[in-house]
BAFI-3210 file (N, C-alpha, C; in Angstrom, 3 decimals, decimal comma, padded with zeros to 6 digits):
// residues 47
n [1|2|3|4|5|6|7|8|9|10|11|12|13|14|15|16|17|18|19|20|21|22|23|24|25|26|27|28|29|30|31|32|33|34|35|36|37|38|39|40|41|42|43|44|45|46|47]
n.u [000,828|001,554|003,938|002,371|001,356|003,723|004,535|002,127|002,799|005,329|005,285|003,259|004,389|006,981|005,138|003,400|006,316|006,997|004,771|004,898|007,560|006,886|005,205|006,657|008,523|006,368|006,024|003,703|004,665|004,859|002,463|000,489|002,236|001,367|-001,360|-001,615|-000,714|-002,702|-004,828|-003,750|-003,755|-006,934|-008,057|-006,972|-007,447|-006,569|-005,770]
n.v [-001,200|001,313|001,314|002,211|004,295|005,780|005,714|006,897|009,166|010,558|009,571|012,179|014,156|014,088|014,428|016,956|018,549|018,065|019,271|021,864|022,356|022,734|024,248|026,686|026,372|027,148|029,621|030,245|031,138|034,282|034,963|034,075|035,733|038,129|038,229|037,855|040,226|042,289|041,265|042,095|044,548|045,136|044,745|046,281|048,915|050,183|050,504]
n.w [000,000|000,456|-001,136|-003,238|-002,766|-002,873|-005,787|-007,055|-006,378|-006,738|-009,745|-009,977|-009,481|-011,326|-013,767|-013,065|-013,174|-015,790|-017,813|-016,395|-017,937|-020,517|-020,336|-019,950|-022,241|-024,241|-023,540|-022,049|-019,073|-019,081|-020,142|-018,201|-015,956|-016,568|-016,617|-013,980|-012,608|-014,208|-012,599|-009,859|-010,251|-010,475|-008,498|-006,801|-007,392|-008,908|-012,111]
ca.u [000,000|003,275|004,638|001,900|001,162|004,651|004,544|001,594|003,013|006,322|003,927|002,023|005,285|007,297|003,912|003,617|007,164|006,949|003,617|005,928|008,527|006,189|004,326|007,825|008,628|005,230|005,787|002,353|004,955|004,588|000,981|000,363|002,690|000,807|-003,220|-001,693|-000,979|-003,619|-005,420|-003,885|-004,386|-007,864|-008,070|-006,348|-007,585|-005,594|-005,595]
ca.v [000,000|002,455|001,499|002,836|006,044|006,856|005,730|008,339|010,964|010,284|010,264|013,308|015,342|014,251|014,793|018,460|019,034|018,156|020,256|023,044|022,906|022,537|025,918|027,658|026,550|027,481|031,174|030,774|032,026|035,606|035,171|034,123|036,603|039,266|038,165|038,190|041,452|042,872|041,111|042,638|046,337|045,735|044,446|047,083|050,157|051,405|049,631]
ca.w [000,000|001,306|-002,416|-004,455|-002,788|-003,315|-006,556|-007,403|-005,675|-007,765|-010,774|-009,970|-009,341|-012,833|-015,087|-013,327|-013,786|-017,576|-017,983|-016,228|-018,482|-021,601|-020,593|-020,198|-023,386|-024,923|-023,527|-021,438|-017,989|-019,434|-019,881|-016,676|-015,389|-017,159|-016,134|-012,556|-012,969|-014,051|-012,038|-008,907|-010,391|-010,717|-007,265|-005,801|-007,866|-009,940|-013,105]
c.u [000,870|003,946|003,763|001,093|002,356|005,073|003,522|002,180|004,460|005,743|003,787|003,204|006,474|006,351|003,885|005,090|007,269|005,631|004,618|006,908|007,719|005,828|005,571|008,209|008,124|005,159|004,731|003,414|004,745|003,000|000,244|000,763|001,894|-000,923|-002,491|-001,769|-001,803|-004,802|-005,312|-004,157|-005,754|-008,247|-008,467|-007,206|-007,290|-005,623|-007,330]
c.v [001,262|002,673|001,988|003,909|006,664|006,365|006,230|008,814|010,801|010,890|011,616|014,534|015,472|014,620|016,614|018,691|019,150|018,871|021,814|023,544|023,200|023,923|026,574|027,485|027,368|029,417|031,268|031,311|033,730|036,182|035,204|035,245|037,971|039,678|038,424|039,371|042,512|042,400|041,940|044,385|046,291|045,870|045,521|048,943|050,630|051,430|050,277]
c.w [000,000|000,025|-003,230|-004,378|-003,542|-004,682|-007,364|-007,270|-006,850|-009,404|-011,171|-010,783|-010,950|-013,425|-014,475|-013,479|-015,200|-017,938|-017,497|-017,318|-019,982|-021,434|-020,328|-021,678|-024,655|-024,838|-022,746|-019,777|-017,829|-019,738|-018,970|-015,539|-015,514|-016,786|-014,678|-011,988|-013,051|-013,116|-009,925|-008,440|-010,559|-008,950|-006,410|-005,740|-008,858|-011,165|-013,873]
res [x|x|x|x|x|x|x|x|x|x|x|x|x|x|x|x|x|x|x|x|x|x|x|x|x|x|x|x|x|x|x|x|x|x|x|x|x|x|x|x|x|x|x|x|x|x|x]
***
């Protein structure tokens, strides 16, 4: 049972790393970076 949690969790954590590196590749970090953004000027005010 002990071996095939941590063989999800193993799993889980390579597949989001390779989804990670895929959207750095893809350029979506700057998109993301950019909705956050505006999202905290609308938030706030200012924007």
């Amino acid at each position: 049972m002990i071996l095939n949690k941590r063989w999800i969790t193993w799993s889980l954590l390579i597949l989001s790393v390779i989804f990670i590196i895929i959207g750095i590749y893809l350029g979506e970090n700057a998109t993301v970076l950019r909705k956050a953004i505006n999202i905290c000027l609308e938030c706030i005010g200012v924007g």
